[in-house]
C-alpha positions as CSV (number, residue, x, y, z in Angstrom):
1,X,55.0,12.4,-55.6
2,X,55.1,13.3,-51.8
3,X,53.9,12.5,-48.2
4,X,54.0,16.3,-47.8
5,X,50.4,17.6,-47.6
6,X,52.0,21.2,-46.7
7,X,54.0,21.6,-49.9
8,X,51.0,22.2,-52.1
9,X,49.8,25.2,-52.8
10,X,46.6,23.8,-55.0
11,X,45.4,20.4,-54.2
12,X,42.2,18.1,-55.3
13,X,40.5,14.6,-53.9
14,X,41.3,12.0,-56.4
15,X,42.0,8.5,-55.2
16,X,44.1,5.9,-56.9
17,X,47.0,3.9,-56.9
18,X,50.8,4.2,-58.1
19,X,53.4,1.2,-58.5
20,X,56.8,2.1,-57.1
21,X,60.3,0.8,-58.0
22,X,60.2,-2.4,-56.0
23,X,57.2,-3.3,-57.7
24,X,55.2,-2.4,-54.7
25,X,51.3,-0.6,-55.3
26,X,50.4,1.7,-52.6
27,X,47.4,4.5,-53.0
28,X,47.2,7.8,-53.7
29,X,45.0,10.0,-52.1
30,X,45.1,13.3,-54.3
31,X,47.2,15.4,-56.6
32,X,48.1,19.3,-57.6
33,X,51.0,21.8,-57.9
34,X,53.9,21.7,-55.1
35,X,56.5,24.6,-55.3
36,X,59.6,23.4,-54.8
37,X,63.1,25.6,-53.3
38,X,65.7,24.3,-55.6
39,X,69.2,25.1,-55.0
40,X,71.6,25.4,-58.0
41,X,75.4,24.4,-58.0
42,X,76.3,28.1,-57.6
43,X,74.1,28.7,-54.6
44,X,71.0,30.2,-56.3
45,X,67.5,29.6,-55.2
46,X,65.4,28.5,-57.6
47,X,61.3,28.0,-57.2
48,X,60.1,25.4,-59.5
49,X,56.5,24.7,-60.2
50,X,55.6,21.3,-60.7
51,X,51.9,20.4,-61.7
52,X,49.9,17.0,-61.1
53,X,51.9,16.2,-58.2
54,X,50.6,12.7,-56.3
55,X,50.0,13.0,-52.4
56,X,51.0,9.7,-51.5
57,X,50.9,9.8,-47.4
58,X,52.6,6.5,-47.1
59,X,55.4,7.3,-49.2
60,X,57.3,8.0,-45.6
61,X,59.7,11.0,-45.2
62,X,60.8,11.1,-48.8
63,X,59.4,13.0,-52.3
64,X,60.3,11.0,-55.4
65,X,61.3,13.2,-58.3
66,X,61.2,12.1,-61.5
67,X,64.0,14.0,-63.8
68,X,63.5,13.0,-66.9
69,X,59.4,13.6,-66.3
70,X,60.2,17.3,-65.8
71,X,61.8,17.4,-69.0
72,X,59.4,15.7,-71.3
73,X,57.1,18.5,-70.3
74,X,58.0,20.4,-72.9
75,X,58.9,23.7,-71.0
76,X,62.2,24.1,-72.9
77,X,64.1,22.1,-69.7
78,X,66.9,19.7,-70.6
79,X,69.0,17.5,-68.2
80,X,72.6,17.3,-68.4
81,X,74.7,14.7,-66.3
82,X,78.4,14.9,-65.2
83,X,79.6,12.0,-63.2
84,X,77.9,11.7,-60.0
85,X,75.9,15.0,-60.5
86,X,72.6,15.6,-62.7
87,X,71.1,18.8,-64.1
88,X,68.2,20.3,-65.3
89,X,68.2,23.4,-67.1
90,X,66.6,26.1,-68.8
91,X,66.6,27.3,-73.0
92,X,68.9,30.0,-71.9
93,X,70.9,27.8,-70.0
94,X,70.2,28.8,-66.5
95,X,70.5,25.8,-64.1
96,X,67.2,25.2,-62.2
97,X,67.6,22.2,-60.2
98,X,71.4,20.0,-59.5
99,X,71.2,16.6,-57.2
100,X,73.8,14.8,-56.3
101,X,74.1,10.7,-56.3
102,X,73.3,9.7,-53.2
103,X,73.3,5.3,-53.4
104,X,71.6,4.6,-56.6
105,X,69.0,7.7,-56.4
106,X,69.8,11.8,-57.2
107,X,68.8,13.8,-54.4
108,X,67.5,16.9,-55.4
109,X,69.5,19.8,-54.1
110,X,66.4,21.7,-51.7
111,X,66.6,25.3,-50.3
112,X,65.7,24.6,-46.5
113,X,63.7,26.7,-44.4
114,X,64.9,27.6,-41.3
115,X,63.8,29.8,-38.5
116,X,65.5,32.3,-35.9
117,X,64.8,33.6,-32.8
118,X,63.4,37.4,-32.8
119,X,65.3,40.2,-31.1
120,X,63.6,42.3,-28.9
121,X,64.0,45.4,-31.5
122,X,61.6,43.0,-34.2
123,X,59.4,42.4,-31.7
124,X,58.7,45.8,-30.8
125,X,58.3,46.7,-34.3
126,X,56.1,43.8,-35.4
127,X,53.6,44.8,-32.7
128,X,53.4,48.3,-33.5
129,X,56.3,50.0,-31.4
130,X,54.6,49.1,-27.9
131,X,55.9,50.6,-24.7
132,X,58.9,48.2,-22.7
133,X,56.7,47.9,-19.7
134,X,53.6,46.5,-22.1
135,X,55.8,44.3,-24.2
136,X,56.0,41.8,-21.2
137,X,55.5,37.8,-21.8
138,X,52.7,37.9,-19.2
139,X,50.3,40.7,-21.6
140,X,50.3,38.1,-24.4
141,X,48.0,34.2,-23.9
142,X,50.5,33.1,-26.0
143,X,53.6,34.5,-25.9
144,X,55.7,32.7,-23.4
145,X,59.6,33.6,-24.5
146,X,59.8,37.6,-25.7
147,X,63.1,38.8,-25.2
148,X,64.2,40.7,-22.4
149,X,64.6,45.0,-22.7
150,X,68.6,45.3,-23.4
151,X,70.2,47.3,-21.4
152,X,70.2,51.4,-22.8
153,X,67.8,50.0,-24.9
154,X,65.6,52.8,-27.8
155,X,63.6,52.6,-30.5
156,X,64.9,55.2,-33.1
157,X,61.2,55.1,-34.4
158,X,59.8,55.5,-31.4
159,X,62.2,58.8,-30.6
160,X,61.5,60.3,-33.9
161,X,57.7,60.3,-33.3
162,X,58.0,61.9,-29.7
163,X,60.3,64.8,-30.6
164,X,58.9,68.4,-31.2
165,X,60.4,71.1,-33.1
């Protein structure tokens, strides 16, 4: 179950209600299939696909996990423990998902996104290769930090298609 409306990829309405560990009832508001980023030991990235997944929005800034739920669906996954570390894997023995004990709960191992700022040269080339004086903050409503033109700056692309024989 999650409070993260953004991590489904298929969702439906159903209303209802789930008891947590503290013996606590709060409701659920729908359900469907999340896709999860799961990093293994190694480093891998693994996407998971897990089905009938609660939307709980007052669950707070967490997603509860059950491990040995993904197991018991019967998609040849078996989980593995060693100390203070639990796995899940597949038949052929590929890890898909490692957490680590964090208090008394696993915490899932996630894949997380991150973002980075564009250089000038992406920009260029995600807007179709416009001129320098046209690729200017003030020609786009919302657009309000392009990159400045480096210094000596070309477009390789941009060369290529001007040059004659």
């Amino acid at each position: 179950m999650t409070n993260n409306l953004d991590l489904f990829i298929n969702f439906e309405t159903v209303k209802g209600t789930v008891k947590l560990g503290d013996d606590s009832v709060i409701e659920t508001c729908g359900r469907g299939t999340v896709v999860i980023l799961a990093k293994t030991s190694i480093g891998h990235v693994s996407s998971i696909y897990l089905e009938r997944v609660l939307w709980v929005p007052r669950l707070r800034s967490c997603s509860l996990l059950s491990w040995r739920a993904i197991v018991s669906l019967g998609k040849g996954l078996s989980l593995a423990s060693s100390g203070k570390v639990k796995y899940i894997f597949r038949e052929n023995k590929t890890q898909v998902i490692w957490g680590k004990l964090d208090g008394q709960d696993y915490v899932m191992q996630e894949e997380k996104e991150s973002a980075k700022k564009m250089t000038y040269q992406q920009w260029h080339e995600a807007l179709g290769h416009p001129s320098p004086d046209y690729l200017k903050c003030n020609n786009y409503s919302d657009a309000t930090t392009l990159p400045k033109v480096p210094k000596d700056w070309q477009c390789e692309t941009c060369l290529t298609s001007k040059s004659t024989k």
